[in-house]
C-alpha positions as CSV (number, residue, x, y, z in Angstrom):
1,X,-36.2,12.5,10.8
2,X,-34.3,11.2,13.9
3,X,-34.7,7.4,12.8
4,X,-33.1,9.0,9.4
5,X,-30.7,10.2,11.1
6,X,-29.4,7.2,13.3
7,X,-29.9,5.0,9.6
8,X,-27.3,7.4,8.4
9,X,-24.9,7.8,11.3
10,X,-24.9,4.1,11.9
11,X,-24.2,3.4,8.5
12,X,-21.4,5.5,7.9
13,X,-20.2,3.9,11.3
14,X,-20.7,0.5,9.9
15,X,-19.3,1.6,6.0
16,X,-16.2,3.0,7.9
17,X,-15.3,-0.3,9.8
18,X,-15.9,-2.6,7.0
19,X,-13.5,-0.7,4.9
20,X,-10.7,-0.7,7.5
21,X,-11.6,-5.5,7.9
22,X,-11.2,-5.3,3.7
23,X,-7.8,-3.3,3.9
24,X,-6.8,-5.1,7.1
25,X,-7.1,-8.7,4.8
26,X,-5.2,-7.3,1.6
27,X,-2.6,-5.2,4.2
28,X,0.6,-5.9,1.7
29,X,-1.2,-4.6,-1.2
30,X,-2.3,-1.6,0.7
31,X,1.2,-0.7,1.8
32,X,1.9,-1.2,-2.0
33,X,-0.4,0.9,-3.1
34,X,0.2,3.8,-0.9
35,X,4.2,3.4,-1.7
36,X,3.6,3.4,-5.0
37,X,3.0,7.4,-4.9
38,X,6.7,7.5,-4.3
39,X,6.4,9.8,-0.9
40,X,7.7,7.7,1.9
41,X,9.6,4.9,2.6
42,X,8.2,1.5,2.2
43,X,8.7,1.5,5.9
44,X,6.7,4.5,6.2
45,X,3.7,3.3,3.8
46,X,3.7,0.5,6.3
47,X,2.7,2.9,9.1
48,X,1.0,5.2,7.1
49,X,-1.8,2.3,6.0
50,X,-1.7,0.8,9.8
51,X,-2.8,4.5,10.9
52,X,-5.6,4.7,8.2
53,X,-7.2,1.7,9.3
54,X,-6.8,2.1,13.0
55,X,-9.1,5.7,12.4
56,X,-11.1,4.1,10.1
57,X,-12.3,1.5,12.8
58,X,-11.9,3.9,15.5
59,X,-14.1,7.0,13.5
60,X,-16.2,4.2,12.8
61,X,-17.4,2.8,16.4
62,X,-17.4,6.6,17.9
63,X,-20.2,7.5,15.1
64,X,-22.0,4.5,16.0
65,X,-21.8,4.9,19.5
66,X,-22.0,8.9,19.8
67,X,-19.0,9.4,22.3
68,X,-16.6,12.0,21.3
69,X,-19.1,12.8,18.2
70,X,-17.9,16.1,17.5
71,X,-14.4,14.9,17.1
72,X,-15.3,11.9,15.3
73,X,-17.4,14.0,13.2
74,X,-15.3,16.6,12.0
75,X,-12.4,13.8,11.5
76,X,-14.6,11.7,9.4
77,X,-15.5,14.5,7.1
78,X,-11.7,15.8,6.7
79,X,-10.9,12.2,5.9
80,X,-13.7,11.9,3.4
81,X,-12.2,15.2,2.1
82,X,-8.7,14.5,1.9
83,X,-9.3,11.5,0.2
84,X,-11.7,12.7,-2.1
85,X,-8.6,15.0,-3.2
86,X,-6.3,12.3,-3.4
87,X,-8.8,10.5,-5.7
88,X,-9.1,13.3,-8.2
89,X,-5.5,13.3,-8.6
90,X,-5.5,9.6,-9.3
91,X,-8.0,10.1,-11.7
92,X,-6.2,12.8,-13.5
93,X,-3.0,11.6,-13.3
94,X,-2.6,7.9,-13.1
95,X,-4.5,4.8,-14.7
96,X,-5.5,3.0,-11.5
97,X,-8.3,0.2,-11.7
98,X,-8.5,-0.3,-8.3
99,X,-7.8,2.5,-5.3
100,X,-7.9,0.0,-2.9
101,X,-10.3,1.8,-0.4
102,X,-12.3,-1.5,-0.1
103,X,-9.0,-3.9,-0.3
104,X,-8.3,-6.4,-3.4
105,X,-11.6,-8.3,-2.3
106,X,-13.5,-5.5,-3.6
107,X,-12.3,-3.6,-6.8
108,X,-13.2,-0.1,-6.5
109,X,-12.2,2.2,-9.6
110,X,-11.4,5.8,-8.7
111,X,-14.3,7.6,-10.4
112,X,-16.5,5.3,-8.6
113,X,-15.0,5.3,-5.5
114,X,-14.8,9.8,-5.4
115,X,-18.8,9.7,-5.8
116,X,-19.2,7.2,-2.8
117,X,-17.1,9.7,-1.3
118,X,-19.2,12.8,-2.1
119,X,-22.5,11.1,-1.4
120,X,-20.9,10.2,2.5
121,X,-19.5,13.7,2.6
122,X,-23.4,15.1,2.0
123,X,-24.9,12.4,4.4
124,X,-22.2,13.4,6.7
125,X,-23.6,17.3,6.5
126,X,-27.4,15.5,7.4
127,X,-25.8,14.6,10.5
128,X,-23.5,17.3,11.8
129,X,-26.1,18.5,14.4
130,X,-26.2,15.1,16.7
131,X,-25.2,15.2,20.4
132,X,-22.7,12.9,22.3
133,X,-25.1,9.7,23.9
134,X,-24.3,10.1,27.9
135,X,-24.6,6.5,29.7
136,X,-22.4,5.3,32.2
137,X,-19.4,3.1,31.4
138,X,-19.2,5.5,28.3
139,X,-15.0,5.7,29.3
140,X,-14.6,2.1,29.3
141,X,-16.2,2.2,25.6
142,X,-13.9,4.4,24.6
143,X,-10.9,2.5,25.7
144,X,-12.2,-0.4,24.2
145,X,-12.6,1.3,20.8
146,X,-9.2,2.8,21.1
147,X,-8.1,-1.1,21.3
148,X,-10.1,-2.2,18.9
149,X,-8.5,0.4,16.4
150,X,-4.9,-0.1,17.6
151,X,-4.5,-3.6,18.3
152,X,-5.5,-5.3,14.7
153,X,-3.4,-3.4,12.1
154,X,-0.8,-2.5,14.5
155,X,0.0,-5.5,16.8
156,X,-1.8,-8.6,14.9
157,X,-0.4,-7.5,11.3
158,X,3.6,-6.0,12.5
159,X,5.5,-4.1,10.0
160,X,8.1,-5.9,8.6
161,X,10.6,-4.2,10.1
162,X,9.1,-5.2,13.9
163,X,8.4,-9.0,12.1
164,X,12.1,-9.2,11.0
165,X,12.9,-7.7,14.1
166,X,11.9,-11.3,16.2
167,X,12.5,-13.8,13.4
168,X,16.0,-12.7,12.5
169,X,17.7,-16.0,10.6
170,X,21.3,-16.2,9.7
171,X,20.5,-19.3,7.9
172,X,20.8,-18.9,4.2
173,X,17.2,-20.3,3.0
174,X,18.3,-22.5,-0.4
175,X,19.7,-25.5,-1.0
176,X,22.8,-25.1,-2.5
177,X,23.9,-28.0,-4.5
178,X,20.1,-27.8,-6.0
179,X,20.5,-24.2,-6.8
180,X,24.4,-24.4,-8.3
181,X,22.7,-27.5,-10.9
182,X,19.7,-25.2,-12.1
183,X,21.7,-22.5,-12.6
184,X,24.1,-25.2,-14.9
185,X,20.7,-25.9,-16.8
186,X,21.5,-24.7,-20.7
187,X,18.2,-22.9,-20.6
188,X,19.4,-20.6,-17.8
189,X,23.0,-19.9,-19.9
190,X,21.9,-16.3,-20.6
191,X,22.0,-15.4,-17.2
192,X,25.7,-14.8,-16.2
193,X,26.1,-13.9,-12.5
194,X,30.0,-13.7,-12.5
195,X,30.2,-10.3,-11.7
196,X,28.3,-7.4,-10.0
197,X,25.5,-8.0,-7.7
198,X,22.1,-9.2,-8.6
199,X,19.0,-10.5,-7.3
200,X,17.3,-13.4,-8.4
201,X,13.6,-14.6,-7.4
202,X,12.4,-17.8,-7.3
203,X,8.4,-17.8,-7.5
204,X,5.3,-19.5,-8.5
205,X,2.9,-17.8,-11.3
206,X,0.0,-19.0,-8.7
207,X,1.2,-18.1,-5.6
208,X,-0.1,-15.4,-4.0
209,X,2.5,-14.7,-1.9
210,X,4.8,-14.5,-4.8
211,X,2.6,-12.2,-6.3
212,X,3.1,-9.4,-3.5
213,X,6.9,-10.2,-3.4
214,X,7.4,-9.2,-7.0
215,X,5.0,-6.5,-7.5
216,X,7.2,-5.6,-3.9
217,X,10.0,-5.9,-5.8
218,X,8.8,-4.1,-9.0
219,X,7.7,-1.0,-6.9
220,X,11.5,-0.6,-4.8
221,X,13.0,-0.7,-7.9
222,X,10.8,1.7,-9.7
223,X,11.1,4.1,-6.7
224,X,14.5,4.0,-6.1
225,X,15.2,4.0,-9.7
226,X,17.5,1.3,-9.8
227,X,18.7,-1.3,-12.7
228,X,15.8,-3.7,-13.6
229,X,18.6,-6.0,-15.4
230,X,20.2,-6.8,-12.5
231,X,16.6,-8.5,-11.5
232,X,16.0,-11.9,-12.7
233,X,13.3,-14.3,-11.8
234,X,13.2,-18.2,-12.4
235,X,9.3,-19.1,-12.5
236,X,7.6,-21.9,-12.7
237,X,3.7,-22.8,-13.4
238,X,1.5,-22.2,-16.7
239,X,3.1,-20.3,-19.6
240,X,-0.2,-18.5,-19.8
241,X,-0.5,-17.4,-16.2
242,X,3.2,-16.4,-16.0
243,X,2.3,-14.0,-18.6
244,X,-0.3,-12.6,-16.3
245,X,1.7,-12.5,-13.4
246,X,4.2,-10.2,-14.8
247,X,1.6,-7.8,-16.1
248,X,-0.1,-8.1,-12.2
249,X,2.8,-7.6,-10.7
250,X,4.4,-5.1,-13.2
251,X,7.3,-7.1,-13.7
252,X,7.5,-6.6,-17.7
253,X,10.7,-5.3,-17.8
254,X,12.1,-8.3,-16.1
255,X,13.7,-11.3,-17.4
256,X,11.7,-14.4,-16.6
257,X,13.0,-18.1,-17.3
258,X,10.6,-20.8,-16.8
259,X,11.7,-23.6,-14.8
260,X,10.1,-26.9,-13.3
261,X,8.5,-27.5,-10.3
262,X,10.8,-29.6,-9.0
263,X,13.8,-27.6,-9.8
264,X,12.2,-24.6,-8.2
265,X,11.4,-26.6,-5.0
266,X,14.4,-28.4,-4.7
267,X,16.3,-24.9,-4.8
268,X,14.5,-22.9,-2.4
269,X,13.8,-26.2,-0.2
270,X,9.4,-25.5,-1.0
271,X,9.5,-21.4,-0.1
272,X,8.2,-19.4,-2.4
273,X,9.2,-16.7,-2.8
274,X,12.6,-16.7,-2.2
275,X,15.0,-14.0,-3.9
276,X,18.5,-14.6,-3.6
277,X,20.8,-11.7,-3.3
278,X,24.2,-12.7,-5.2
279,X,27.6,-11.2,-5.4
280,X,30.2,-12.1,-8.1
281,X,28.4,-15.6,-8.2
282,X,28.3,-16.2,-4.9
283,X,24.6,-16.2,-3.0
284,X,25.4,-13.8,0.2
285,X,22.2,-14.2,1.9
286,X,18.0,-14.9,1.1
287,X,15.3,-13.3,1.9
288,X,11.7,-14.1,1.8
289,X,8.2,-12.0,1.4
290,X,8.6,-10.2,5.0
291,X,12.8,-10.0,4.7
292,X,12.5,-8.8,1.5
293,X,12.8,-4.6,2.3
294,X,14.0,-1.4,0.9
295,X,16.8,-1.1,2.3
296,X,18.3,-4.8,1.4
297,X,17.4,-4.2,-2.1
298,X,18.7,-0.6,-2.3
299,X,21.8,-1.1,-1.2
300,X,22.7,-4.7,-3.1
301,X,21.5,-2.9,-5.9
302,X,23.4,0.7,-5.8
């Protein structure tokens, strides 16, 4: 029964770090997904994820190594619990494929994802009864596993804000005589940018980076509630995969216009993506996947 026992603890200890590394490598799409339940700030879903990992890998080394086990326990199984509430409302109320408790590289859906939670919670009752482990440099482990929580999401993967922060540019990031001529191309006469303020992305249909900067894009707009036809994007790759990419990245109700590659690169000097923010036809400044916030497209937009 104790070998049962240690099975279990260890491998909730184990489950509960490789879920933080799996968040930790699709971090952008975590943030998304948290900020697309429309109760914080994009800024906030930033911290909010880094803090979910960080006790995810921290929960996870103090089961496996018994120090502070009480603690750890009880916050395990109130995280298994809260979550397992948040995943019934998903479930109920949205149509989500994947609930991104294992990341993008493993697709989890909801109904799935609430019985893994159940089954931990009722392993997690097997094991209330455990004792801390008493050996000496037990403090130095639990610095080290405060560290080890801390220093990944928090330090190695910034917020944006704290990225912007140290690699502020006043450069505008386009070339533009390149840009000026593609926007004289008669396939881009629709768009008329003479007046107002709009925002207009230049991407890649298989770029993945591009693919986080619109569905970025698609969720600040949705949340804020703002104009989706002041939101254009000029595109270039397969016809086929651009369709995909605006169903990925729930850009639908945006206005695509396929260009070439060479067009695209030439105008955004190979950076993809860039969105240009534009005034009354003039381009007032750029802004890439990590400049591209809230509060730059909120209040262009508004």
């Amino acid at each position: 029964m104790n070998i049962l026992k240690t099975i279990i603890r260890i491998g909730i200890g184990v489950f509960f770090i490789a879920s933080a590394i799996l968040k930790l490598l699709s971090l952008d799409h975590f943030e998304l997904y948290i900020y697309s339940f429309n109760i914080v700030s994009f800024t906030m879903s930033g911290l909010v994820a880094r803090a979910i990992i960080a006790c995810e890998i921290l929960l996870g080394i103090l089961l496996i190594v018994k120090i502070k086990y009480k603690a750890a326990w009880w916050m395990t199984l109130l995280m298994l619990v809260g979550f397992s509430f948040l995943l019934v409302y998903v479930i109920l109320f949205r149509n989500d494929s994947n609930c991104h408790c294992m990341g993008d590289l493993v697709e989890i859906k909801p109904s799935l994802s609430l019985i893994k939670n159940l089954v931990a919670i009722a392993l997690m009752l097997c094991i209330r009864k455990e004792e801390d482990y008493r050996f000496r440099g037990r403090i130095a482990v639990l610095v080290g596993a405060f560290v080890a929580a801390i220093v990944p999401p928090f330090a190695l993967f910034p917020i944006d804000n704290i990225y912007n922060f140290f690699s502020k540019s006043d450069n505008l990031n386009y070339n533009e005589a390149a840009f000026n001529a593609l926007m004289a191309d008669s396939t881009l006469q629709d768009i008329n940018l003479d007046k107002d303020n709009y925002i207009i992305g230049i991407v890649s249909s298989g770029c993945e980076f591009c693919h986080t900067g619109c569905l970025k894009m698609s969720e600040i707009v949705d949340n804020n509630h703002l104009d989706t036809n002041r939101v254009f994007y000029l595109i270039w790759g397969d016809s086929t995969r651009t369709r995909q990419f605006q169903t990925e990245t729930k850009s639908e109700p945006y206005q695509f216009f396929q260009i070439s590659p060479l067009q695209a690169v030439q105008a955004v000097n190979g950076q993809f993506p860039t969105f240009l923010f534009i005034s009354d036809g003039q381009v007032q400044s750029t802004a890439d996947l990590r400049h591209l916030t809230e509060k730059s497209v909120t209040s262009h937009l508004q």
